[in-house]
N, C-alpha and C positions, 0 to 999 in steps of 0.2 A: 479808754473807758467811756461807759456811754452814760450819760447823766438828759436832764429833764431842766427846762426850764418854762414854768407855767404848760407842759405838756409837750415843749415841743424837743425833737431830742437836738443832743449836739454832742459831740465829742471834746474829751482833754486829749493830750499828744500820746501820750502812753500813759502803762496800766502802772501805778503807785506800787510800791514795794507793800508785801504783806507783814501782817506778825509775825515775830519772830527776825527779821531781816531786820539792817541797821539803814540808818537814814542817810542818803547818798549824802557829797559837801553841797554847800548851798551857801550862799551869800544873803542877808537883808539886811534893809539900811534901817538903822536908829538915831535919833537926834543926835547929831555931829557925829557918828562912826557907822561904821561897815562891820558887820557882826559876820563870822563863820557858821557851821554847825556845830564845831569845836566850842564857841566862845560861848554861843547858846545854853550850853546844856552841861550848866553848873550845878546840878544838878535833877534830878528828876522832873520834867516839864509837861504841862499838858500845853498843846499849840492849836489853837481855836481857826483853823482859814475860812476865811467870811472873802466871797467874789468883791464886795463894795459896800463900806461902811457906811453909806449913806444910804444905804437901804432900808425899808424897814425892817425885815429880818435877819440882816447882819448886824443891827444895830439891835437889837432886842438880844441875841446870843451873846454879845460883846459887852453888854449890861447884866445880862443872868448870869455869866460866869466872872466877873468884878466884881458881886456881890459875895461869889463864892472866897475868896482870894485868903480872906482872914482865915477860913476855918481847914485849910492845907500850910501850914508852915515851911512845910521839909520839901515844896512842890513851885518849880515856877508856872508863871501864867502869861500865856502868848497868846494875841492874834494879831494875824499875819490877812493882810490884804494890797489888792494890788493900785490901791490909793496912794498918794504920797505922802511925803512924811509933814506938810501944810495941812492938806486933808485931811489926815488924823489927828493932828492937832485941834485943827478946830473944831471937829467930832468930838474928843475929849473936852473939851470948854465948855463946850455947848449940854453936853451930855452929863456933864460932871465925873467921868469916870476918870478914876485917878489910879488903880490899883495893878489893872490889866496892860501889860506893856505894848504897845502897838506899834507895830515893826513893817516897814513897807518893802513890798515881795514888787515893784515899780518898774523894776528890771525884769522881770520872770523869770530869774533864775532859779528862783526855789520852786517855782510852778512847776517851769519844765522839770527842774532835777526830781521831782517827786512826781512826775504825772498825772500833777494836777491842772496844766497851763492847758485852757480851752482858747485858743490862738485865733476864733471868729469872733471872738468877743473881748478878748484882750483883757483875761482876770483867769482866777484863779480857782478850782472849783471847792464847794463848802465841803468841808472835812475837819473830824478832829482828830489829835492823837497827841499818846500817851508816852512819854519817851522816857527810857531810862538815861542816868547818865551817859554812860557808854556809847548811845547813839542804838540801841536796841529798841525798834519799835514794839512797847505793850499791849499797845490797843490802836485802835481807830476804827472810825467810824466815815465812810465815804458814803454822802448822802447824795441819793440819784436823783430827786427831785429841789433843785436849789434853792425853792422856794417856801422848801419845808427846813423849820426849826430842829436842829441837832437834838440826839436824845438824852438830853440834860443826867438824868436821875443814871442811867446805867454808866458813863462816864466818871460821874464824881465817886459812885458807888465804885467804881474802881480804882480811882483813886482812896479811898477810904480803907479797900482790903488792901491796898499796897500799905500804906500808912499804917495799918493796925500790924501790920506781918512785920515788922523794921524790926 
C-alpha cells in the first residue's frame, strides 16, 4: 500500500486485510507478556497504530482517544507502535495517559502480519481499526498521508452505533 510521509510516498509490505475479513495471528509485547490476537480481543476493540509515539501526531491521537476510553465500557482501547515497551512507558509518565493500553509492535510482526510494516523506515503505518471479538475487522481507517491526524469523530461515531445496537 502506498502512503505519504510529508508528501513523499513510501510503501508498507502488502495491502492490510479489508472489512469484513478477520485479523491475521499477530504477536505484541505488553509489560511482562507476549500477547496474541487471540489474547487481545476480549472483547470488542478499537486499535489506534501510530508509526512513533514520540511524535507529535502520534502523541496527540494517543491522547484524543484516552480521553475517549471512559465513555465506551463494553470496547478495549489499543495503540500499537513500533516503539518499545521503555518508550512507551515513558511516553505514558510524561503524558499522563493512563487509560489507553500501549503495546509494542518492536518486532513487526503485527506490522507485517497486517500490512502495515513500511520496512525503509522500520515502523508501522497510522491506521485504525475496529475489531470485533471474533477477530472480524469493522472498520478502519488507513491513512495515506502519516502526518495527518486519524478521523476521530467518524471512528468513535462507530463505535457509538455498535454500542447503541448490543
Amino acid at each position: 500500500m502506498e502512503i505519504t510521509f510529508h508528501g513523499v510516498a513510501s510503501q508498507t509490505e502488502k495491502m492490510p486485510p479489508k472489512v469484513g475479513e478477520f485479523l491475521p495471528e499477530f504477536k505484541v509485547l505488553a509489560p511482562n507478556k507476549t500477547l496474541s490476537t487471540k489474547e487481545l480481543l476480549t472483547k470488542p476493540s478499537l486499535i489506534s497504530v501510530v508509526p512513533d509515539i514520540d511524535t507529535r501526531v502520534c502523541s496527540l491521537s494517543t491522547k484524543h482517544f484516552n480521553q475517549e476510553v471512559d465513555k465506551y465500557q463494553g470496547f478495549n482501547f489499543y495503540t500499537i507502535s513500533t516503539n518499545t515497551l521503555a518508550e512507551q512507558a515513558n511516553w505514558c509518565a510524561t503524558e499522563g495517559v493512563e487509560k489507553m493500553q500501549l503495546l509494542s509492535d518492536v518486532q513487526a510482526e503485527f506490522g507485517k502480519a497486517l500490512g502495515l510494516y513500511v520496512a525503509d523506515k522500520k515502523i508501522d503505518a497510522r491506521s485504525i481499526w475496529i475489531v470485533a471479538e471474533n477477530g472480524k475487522i469493522l472498520y478502519q481507517e488507513l491513512i495515506k498521508e502519516q502526518t495527518n491526524e486519524p478521523d476521530y469523530k467518524t471512528a468513535l461515531g462507530f463505535l457509538e452505533h455498535l454500542e447503541n445496537n448490543r
